[in-house]
NUGULO-334257 format. One line per 3 residues: their letters; for each residue x, y, z of C-alpha. Coordinates in nm, 2 decimals, always signed. Example, Ala and Ser with C-alpha at 12.3 -4.5 7.8 and 13.67 -1.06 7.14 Angstrom:
as	+1.23,-0.45,+0.78 ~ +1.37,-0.11,+0.71
! end
This chain:
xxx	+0.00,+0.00,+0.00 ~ +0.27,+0.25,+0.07 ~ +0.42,+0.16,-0.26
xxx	+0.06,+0.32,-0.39 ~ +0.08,+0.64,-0.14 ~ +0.44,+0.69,-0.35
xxx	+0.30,+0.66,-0.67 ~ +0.02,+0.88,-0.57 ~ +0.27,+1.16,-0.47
xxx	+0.50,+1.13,-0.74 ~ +0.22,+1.15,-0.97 ~ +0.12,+1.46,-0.86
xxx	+0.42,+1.67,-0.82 ~ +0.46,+1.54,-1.17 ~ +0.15,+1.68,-1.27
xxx	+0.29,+2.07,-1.14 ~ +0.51,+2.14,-1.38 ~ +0.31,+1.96,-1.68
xxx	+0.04,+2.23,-1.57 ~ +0.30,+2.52,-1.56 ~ +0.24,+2.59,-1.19
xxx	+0.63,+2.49,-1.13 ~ +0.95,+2.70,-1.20 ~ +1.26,+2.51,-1.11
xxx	+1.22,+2.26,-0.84 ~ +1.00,+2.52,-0.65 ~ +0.69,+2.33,-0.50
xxx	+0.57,+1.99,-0.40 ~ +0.32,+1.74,-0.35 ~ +0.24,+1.46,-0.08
xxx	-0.03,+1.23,-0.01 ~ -0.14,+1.10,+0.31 ~ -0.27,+0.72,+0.45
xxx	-0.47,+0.76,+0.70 ~ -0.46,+0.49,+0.83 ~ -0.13,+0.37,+0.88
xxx	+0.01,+0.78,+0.99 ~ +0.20,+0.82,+0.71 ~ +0.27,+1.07,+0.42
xxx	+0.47,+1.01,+0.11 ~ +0.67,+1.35,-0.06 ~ +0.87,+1.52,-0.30
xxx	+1.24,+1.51,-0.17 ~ +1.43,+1.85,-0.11 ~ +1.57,+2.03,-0.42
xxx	+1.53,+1.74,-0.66 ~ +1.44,+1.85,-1.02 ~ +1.08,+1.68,-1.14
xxx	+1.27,+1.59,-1.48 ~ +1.46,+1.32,-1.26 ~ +1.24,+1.22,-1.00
xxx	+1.11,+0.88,-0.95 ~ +0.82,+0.68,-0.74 ~ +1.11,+0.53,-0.55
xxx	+1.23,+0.92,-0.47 ~ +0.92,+0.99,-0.25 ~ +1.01,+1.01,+0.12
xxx	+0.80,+0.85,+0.35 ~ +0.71,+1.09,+0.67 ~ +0.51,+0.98,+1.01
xxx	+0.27,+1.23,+1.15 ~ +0.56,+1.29,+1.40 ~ +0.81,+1.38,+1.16
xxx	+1.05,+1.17,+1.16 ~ +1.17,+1.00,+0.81 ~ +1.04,+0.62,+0.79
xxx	+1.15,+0.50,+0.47 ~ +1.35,+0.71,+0.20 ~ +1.73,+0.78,+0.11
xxx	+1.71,+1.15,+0.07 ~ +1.58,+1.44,+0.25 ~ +1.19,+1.54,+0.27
xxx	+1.10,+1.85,+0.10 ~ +1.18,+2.15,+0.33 ~ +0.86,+2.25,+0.37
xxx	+0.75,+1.92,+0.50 ~ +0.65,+2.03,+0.82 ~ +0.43,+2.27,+0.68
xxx	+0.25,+1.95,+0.52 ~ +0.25,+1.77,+0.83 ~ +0.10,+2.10,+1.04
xxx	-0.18,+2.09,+0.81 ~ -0.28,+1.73,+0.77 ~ -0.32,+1.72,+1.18
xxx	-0.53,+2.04,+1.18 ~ -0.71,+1.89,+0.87 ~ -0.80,+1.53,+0.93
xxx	-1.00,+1.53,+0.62 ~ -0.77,+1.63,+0.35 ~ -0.59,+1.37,+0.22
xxx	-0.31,+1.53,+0.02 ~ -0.12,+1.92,-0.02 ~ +0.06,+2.11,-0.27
xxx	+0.26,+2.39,-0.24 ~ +0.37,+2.63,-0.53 ~ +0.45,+2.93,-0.62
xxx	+0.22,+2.97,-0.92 ~ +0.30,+3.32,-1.06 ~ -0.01,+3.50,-1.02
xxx	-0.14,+3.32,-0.70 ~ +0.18,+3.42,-0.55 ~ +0.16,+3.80,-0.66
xxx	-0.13,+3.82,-0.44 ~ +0.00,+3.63,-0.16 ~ +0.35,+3.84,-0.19
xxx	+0.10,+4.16,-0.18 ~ -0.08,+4.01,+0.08 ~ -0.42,+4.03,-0.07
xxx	-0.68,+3.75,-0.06 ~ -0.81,+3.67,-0.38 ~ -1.15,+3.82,-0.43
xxx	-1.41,+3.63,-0.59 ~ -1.58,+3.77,-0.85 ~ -1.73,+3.53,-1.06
xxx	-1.84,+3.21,-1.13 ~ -1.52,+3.03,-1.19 ~ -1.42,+3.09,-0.88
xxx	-1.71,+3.00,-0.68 ~ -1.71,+2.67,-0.83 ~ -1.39,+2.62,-0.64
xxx	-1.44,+2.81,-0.30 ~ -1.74,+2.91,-0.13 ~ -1.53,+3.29,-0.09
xxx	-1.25,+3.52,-0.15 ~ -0.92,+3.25,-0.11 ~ -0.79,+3.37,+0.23
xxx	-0.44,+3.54,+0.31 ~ -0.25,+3.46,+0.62 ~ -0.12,+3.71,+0.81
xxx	+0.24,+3.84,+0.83 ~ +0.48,+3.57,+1.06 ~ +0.67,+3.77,+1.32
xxx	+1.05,+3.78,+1.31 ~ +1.04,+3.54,+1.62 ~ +0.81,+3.30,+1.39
xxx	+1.11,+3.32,+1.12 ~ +1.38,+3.29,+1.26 ~ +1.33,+3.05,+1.58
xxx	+1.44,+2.77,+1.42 ~ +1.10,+2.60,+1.30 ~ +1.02,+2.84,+1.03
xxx	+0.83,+2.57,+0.80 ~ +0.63,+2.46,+1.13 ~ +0.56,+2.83,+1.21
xxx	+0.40,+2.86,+0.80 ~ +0.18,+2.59,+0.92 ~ +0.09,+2.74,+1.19
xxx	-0.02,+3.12,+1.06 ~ -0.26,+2.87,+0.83 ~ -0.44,+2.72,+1.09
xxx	-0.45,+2.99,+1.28 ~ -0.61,+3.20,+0.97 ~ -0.90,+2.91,+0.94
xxx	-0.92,+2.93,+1.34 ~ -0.98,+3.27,+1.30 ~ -1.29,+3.28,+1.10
xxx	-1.39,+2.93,+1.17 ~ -1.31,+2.86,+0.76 ~ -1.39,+2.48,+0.68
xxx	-1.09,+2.30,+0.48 ~ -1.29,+2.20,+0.21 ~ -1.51,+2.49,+0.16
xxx	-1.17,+2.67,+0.14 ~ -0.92,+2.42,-0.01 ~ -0.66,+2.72,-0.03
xxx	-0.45,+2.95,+0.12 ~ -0.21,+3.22,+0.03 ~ +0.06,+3.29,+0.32
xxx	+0.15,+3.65,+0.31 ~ +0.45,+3.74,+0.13 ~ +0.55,+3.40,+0.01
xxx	+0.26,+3.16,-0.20 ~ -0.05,+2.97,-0.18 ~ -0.09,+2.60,-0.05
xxx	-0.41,+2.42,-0.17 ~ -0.54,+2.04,-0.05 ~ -0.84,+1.80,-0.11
xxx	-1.00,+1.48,+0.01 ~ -0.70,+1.34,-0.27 ~ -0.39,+1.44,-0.31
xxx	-0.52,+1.45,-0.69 ~ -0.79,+1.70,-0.61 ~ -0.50,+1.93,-0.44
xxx	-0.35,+1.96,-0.75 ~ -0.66,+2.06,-0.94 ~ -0.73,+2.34,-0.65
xxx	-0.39,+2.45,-0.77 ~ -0.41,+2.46,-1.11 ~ -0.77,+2.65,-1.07
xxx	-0.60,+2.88,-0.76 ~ -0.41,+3.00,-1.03 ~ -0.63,+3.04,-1.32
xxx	-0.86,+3.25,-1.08 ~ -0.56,+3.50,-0.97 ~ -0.51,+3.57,-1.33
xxx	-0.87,+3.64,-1.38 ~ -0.82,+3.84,-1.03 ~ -0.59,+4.07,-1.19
xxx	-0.71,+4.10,-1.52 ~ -1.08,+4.21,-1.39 ~ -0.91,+4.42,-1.13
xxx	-0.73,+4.60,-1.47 ~ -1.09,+4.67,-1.60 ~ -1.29,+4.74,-1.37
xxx	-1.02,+4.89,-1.02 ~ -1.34,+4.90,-0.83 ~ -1.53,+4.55,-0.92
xxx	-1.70,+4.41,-0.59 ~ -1.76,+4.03,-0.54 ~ -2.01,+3.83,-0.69
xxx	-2.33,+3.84,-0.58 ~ -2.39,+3.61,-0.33 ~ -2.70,+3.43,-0.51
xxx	-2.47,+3.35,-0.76 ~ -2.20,+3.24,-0.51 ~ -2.43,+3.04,-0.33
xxx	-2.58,+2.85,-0.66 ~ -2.25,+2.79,-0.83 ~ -2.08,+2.68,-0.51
xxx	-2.33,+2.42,-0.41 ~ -2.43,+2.25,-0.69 ~ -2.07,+2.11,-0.72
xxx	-2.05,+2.08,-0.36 ~ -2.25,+1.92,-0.03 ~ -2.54,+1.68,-0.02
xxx	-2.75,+1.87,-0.31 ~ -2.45,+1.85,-0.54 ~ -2.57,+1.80,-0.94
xxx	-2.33,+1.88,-1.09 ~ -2.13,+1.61,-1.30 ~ -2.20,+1.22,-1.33
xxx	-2.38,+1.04,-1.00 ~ -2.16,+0.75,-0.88 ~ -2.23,+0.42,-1.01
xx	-2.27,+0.13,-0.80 ~ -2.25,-0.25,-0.90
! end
């Protein structure tokens, strides 16, 4: 099974680059089993051309390294932060997506202002606040970027899944799902909606969010217990 969990991750920091969220090695992927505690992701610094199932560390929900020959991704414990604040995502990605990032470097939240967007989040993505220097530089720094997320949720009592995306202030959005899979696609459209962001922002400076009808309708018919939208599951 963990040989799945590997193939899983690997699969889906594959799929960054292919969907031009990736520059460099910047960015990763990891997938979660429940059950057994563990996580399987991208190792440090290693470029995506030359990475292989076998590559993909294997991580315990206590951080320490339980099968794998090179080092975890630095922002690993970022990862592990949110999958114990989150017990029902099952995989995160981190990148630093170009215009996603822009508004998490200007620490703005990404306004929602049309339908696109709401089919994704049920609201503006949310922005972290700024970490303190102490936060920095006390020696757990990707912990501490864990942290300011949760604490953002906390906050405004934000569900995971209604918000499957988060921009940390100056530095770039992390997104997750039920899959690690789904995290990815949260990424790709986190990034396709910052665009839009910007480009509505350059017509209209003074656009206000989407009406919340609109939100509201678009937003749960893809989402919850009335969901339509798509095929239904079949059964045998």
């Amino acid at each position: 099974m963990l040989e799945d969990l590997k193939q899983e991750a690997y699969e889906a920091n594959l799929a960054l680059p292919r969907h031009g969220l990736i520059n460099l090695t910047f960015g990763n992927a990891s997938a979660i089993d429940r059950a057994k505690g563990i996580f399987a992701i991208k190792p440090s610094g290693v470029d995506y051309a030359a990475l292989k199932p076998a590559d993909m560390v294997l991580v315990d929900l206590e951080g320490n390294v339980v099968e794998g020959t090179m080092r975890p991704s630095s922002d690993t414990p970022t990862h592990r932060r949110l999958f114990i604040a989150f017990p029902e995502i099952g995989g995160v990605v981190h990148t630093h997506s170009s215009h996603a990032t822009a508004f998490a470097q200007a620490g703005r939240e990404i306004p929602i202002f049309g339908t696109t967007h709401a089919d994704y989040f049920f609201g503006s993505v949310p922005v972290t606040r700024k970490m303190t220097p102490s936060e920095i530089g006390g020696g757990a720094y990707e912990w501490e970027t864990g942290n300011v997320i949760v604490e953002r949720f906390a906050t405004d009592r934000l569900s995971p899944l209604d918000f499957p995306a988060v921009l940390v202030n100056r530095h770039a959005p992390f997104t997750w799902g039920p899959t690690v899979a789904k995290a990815v696609e949260v990424a790709v459209a986190t990034e396709c909606i910052a665009h839009m962001a910007l480009m509505s922002l350059q017509l209209e400076p003074t656009l206000p969010n989407i009406e919340s009808a609109l939100l509201q309708k678009h937003f749960k018919r893809k989402h919850g217990p009335g969901a339509y939208y798509g095929q239904a599951t079949q059964h045998s």
